[in-house]
N, CA, C and O atoms as a Tinker XYZ file with bonds, in Angstrom:
   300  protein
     1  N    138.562000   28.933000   54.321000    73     2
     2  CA   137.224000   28.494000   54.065000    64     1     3
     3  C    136.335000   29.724000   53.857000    63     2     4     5
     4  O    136.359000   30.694000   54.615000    81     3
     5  N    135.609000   29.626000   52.859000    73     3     6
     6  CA   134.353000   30.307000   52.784000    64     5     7
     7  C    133.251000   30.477000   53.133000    63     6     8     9
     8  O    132.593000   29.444000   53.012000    81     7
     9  N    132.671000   31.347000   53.543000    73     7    10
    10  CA   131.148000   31.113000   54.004000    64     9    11
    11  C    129.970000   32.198000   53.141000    63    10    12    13
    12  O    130.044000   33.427000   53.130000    81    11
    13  N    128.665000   31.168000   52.297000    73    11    14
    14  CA   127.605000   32.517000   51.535000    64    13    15
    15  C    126.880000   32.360000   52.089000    63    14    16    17
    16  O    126.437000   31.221000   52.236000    81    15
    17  N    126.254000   33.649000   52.830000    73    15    18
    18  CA   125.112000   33.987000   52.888000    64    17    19
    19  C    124.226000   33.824000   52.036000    63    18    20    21
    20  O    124.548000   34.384000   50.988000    81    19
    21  N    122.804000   33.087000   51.954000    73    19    22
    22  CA   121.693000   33.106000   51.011000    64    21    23
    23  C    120.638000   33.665000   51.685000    63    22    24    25
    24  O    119.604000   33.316000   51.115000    81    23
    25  N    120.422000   34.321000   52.568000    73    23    26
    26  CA   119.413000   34.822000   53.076000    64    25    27
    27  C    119.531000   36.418000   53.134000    63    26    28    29
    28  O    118.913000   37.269000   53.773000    81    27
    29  N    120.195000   36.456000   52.547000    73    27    30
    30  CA   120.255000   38.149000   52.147000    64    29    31
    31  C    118.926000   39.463000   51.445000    63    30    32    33
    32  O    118.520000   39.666000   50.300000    81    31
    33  N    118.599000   40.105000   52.777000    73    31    34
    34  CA   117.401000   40.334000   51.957000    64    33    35
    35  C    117.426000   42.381000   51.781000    63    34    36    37
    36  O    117.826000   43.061000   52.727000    81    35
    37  N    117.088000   42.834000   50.861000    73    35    38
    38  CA   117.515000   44.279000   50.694000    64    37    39
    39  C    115.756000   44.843000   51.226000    63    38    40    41
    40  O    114.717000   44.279000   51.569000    81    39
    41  N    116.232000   46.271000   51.032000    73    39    42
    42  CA   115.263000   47.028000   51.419000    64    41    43
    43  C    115.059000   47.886000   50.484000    63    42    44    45
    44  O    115.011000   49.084000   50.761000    81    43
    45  N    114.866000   47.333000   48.918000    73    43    46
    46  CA   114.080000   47.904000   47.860000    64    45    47
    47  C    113.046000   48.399000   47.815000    63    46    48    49
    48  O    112.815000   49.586000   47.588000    81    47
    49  N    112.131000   47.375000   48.068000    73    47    50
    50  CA   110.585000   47.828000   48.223000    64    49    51
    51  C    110.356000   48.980000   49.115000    63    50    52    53
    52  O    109.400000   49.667000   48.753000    81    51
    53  N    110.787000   49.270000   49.871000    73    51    54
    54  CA   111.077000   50.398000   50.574000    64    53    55
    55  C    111.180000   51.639000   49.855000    63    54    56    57
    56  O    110.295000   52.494000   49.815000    81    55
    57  N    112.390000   51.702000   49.241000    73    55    58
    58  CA   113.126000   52.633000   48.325000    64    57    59
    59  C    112.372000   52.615000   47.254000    63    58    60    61
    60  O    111.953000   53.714000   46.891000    81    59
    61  N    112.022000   51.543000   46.537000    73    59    62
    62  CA   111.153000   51.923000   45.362000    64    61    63
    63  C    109.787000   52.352000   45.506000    63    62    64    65
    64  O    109.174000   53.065000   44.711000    81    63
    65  N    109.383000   51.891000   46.520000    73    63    66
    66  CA   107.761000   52.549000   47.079000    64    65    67
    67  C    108.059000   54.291000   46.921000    63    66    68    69
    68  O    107.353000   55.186000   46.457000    81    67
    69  N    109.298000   54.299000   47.471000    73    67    70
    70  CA   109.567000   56.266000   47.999000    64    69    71
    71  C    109.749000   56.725000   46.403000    63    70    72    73
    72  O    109.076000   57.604000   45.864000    81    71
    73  N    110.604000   56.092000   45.882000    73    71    74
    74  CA   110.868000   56.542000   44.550000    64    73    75
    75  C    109.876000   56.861000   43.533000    63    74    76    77
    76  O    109.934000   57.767000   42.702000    81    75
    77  N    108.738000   55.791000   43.751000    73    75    78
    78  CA   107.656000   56.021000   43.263000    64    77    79
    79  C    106.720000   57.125000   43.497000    63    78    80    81
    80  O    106.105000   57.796000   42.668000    81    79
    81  N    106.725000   57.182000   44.585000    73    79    82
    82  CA   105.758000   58.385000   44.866000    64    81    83
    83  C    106.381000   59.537000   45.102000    63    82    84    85
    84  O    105.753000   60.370000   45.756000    81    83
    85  N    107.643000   59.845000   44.676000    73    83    86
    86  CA   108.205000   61.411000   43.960000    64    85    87
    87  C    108.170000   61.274000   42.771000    63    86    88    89
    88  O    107.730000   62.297000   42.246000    81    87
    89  N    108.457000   60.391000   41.961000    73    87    90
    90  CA   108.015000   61.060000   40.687000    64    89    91
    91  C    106.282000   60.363000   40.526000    63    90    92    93
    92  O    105.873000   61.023000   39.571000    81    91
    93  N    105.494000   59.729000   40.804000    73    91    94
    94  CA   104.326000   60.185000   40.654000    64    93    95
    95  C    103.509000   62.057000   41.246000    63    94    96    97
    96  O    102.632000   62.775000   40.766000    81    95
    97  N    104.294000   62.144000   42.306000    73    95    98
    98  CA   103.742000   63.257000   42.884000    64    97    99
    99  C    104.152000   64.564000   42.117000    63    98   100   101
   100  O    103.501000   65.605000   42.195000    81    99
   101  N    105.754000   64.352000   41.067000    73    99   102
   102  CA   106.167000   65.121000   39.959000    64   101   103
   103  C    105.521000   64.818000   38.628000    63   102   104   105
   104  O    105.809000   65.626000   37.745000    81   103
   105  N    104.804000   63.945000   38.328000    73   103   106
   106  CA   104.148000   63.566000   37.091000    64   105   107
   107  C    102.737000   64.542000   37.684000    63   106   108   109
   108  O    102.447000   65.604000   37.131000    81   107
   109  N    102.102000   64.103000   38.640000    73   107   110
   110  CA   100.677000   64.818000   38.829000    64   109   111
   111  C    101.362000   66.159000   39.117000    63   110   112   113
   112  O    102.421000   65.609000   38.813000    81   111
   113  N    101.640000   67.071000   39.339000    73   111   114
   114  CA   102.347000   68.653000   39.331000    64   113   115
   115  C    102.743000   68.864000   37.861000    63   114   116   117
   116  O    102.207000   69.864000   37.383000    81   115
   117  N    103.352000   68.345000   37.217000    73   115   118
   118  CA   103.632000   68.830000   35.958000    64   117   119
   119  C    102.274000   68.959000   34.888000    63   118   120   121
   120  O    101.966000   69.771000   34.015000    81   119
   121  N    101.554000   67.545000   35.513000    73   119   122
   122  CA    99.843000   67.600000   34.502000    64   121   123
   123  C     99.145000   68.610000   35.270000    63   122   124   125
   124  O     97.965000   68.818000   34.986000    81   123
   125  N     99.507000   69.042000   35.880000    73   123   126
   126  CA    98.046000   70.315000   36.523000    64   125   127
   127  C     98.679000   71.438000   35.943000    63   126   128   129
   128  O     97.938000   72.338000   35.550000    81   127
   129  N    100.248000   71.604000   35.772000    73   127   130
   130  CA   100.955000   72.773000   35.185000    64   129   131
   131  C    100.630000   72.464000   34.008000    63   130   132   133
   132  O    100.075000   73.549000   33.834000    81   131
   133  N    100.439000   71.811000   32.776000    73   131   134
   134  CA   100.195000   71.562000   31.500000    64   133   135
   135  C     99.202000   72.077000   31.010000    63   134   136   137
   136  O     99.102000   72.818000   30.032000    81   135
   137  N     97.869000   71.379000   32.228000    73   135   138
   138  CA    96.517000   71.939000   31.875000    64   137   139
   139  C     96.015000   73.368000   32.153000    63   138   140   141
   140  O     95.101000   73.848000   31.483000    81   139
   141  N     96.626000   74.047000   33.156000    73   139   142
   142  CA    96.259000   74.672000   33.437000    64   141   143
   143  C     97.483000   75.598000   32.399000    63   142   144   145
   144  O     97.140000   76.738000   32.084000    81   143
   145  N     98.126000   75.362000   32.168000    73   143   146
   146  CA    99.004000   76.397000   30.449000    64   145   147
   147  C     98.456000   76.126000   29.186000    63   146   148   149
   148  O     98.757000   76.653000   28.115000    81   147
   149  N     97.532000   75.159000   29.437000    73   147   150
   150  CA    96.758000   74.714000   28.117000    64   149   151
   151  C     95.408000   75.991000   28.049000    63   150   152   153
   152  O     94.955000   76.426000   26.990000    81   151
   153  N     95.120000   76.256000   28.911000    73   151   154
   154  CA    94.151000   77.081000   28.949000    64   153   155
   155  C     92.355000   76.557000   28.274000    63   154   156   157
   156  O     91.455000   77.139000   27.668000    81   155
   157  N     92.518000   75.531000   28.676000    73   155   158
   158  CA    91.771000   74.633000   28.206000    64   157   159
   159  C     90.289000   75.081000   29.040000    63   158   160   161
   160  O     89.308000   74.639000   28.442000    81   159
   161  N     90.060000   75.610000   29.883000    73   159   162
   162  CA    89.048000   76.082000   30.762000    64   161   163
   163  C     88.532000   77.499000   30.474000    63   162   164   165
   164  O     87.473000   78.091000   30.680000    81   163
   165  N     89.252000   77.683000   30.132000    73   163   166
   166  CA    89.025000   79.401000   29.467000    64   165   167
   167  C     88.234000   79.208000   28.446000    63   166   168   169
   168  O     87.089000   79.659000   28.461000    81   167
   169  N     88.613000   78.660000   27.630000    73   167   170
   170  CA    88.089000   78.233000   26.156000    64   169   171
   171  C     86.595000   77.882000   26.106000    63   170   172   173
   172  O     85.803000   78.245000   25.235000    81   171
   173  N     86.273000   76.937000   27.430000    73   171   174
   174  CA    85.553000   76.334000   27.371000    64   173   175
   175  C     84.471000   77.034000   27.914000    63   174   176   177
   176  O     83.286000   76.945000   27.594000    81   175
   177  N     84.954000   77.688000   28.706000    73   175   178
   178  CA    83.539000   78.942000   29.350000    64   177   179
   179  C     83.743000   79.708000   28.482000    63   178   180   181
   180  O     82.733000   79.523000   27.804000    81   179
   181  N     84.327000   80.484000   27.952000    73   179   182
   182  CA    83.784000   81.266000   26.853000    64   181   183
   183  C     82.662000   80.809000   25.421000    63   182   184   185
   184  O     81.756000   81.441000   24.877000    81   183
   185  N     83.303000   79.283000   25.144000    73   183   186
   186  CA    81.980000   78.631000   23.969000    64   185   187
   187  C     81.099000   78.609000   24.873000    63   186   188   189
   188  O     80.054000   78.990000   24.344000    81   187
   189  N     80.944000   78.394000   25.860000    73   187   190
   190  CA    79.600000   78.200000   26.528000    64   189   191
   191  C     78.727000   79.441000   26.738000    63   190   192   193
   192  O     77.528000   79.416000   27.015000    81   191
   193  N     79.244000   80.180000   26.624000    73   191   194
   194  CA    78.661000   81.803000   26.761000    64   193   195
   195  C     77.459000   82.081000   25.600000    63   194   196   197
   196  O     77.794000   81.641000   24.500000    81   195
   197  N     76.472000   82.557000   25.619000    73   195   198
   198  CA    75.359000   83.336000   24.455000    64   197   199
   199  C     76.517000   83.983000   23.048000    63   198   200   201
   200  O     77.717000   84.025000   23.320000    81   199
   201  N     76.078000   84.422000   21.694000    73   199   202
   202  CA    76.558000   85.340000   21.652000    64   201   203
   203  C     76.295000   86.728000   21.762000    63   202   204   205
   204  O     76.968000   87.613000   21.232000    81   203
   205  N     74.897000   86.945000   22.746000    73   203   206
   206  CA    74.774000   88.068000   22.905000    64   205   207
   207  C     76.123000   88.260000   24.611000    63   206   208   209
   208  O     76.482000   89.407000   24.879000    81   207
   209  N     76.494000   87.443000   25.228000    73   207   210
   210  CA    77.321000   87.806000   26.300000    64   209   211
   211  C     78.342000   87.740000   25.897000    63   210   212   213
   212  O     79.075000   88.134000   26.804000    81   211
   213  N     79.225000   87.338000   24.616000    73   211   214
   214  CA    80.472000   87.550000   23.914000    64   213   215
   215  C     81.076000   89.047000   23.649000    63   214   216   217
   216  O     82.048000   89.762000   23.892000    81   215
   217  N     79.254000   89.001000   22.680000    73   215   218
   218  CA    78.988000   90.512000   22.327000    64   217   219
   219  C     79.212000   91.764000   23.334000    63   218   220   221
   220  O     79.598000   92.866000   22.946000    81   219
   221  N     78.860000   91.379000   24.938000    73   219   222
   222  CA    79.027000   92.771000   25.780000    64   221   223
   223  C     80.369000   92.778000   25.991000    63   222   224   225
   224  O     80.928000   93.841000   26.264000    81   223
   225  N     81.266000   91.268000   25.869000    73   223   226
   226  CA    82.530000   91.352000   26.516000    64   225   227
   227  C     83.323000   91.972000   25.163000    63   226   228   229
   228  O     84.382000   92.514000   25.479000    81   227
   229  N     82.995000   92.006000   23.576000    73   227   230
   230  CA    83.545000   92.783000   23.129000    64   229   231
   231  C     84.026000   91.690000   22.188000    63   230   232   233
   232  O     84.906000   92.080000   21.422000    81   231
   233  N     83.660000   90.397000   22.055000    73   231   234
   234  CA    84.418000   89.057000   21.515000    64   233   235
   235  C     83.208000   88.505000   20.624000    63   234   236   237
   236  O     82.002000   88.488000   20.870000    81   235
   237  N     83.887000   88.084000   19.567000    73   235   238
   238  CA    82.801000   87.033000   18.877000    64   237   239
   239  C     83.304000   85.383000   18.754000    63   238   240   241
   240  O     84.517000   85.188000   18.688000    81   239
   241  N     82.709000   84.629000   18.734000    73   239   242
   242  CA    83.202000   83.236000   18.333000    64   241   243
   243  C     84.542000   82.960000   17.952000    63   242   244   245
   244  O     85.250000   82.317000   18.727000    81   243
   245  N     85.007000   83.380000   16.808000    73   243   246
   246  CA    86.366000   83.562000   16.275000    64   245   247
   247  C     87.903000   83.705000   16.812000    63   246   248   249
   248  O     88.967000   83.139000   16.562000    81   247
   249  N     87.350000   85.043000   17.917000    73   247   250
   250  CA    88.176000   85.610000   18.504000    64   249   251
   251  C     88.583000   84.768000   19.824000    63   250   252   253
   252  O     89.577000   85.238000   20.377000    81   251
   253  N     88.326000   84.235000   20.115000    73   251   254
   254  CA    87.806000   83.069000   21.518000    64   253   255
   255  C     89.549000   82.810000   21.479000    63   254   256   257
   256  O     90.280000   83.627000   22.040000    81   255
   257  N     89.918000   82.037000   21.022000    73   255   258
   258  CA    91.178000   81.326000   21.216000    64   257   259
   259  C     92.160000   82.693000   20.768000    63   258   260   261
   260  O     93.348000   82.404000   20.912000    81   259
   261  N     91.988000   83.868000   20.348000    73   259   262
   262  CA    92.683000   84.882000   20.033000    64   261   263
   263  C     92.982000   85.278000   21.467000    63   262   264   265
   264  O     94.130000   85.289000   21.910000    81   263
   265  N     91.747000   85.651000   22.283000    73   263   266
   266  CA    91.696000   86.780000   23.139000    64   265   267
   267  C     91.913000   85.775000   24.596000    63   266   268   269
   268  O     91.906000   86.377000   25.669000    81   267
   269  N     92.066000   84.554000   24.605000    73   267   270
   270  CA    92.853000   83.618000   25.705000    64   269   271
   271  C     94.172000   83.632000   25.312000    63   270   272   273
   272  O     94.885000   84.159000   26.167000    81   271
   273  N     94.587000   83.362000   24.626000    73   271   274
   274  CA    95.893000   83.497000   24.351000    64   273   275
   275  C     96.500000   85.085000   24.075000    63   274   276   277
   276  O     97.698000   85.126000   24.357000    81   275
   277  N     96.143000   85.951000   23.757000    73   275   278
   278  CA    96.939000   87.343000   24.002000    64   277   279
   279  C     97.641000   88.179000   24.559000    63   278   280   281
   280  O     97.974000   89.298000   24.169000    81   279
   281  N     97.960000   87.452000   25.818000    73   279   282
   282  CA    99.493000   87.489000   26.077000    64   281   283
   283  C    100.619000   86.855000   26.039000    63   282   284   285
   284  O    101.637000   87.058000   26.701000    81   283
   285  N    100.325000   85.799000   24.954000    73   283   286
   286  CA   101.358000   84.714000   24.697000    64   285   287
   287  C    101.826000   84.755000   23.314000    63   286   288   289
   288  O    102.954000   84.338000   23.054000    81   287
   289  N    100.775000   85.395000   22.062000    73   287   290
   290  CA   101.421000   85.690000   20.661000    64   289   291
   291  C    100.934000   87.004000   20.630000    63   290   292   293
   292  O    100.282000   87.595000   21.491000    81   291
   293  N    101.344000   87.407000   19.493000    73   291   294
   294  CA   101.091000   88.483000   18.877000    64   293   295
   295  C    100.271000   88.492000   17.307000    63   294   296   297
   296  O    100.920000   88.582000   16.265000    81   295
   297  N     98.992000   88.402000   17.323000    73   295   298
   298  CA    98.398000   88.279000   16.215000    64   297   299
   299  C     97.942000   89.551000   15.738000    63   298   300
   300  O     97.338000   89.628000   14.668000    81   299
């Protein structure tokens, strides 16, 4: 004779709760590494600058995305 259990209950939600929040906690670490390799903040305080304060740092408008990035190409 056989006997089924139907009241069988797992402990997914558990596991998938945990699962979830390593790779959310690896999704938010990889976007702060992105943005912050994007150099997206740099950029942005420098347009915000006069161009007479470009001018003392030695930069004009143009050069902006040159002189953030210059240790990454070679232009």
């Amino acid at each position: 004779m056989t006997t089924h259990a139907t009241d069988i209950r797992h402990q997914t939600p558990v596991l998938r709760n945990a699962a979830t929040s390593l790779f959310a906690g690896i999704g938010r670490g990889f976007r702060r590494y992105l943005h912050q390799r994007s150099r997206v903040d740099q950029i942005e305080a420098l347009n915000a600058k006069s161009d007479a304060e470009l001018h003392q740092m030695g930069l004009t408008r143009d050069n902006i995305a040159r002189h953030v990035f210059r240790d990454t190409f070679y232009i």
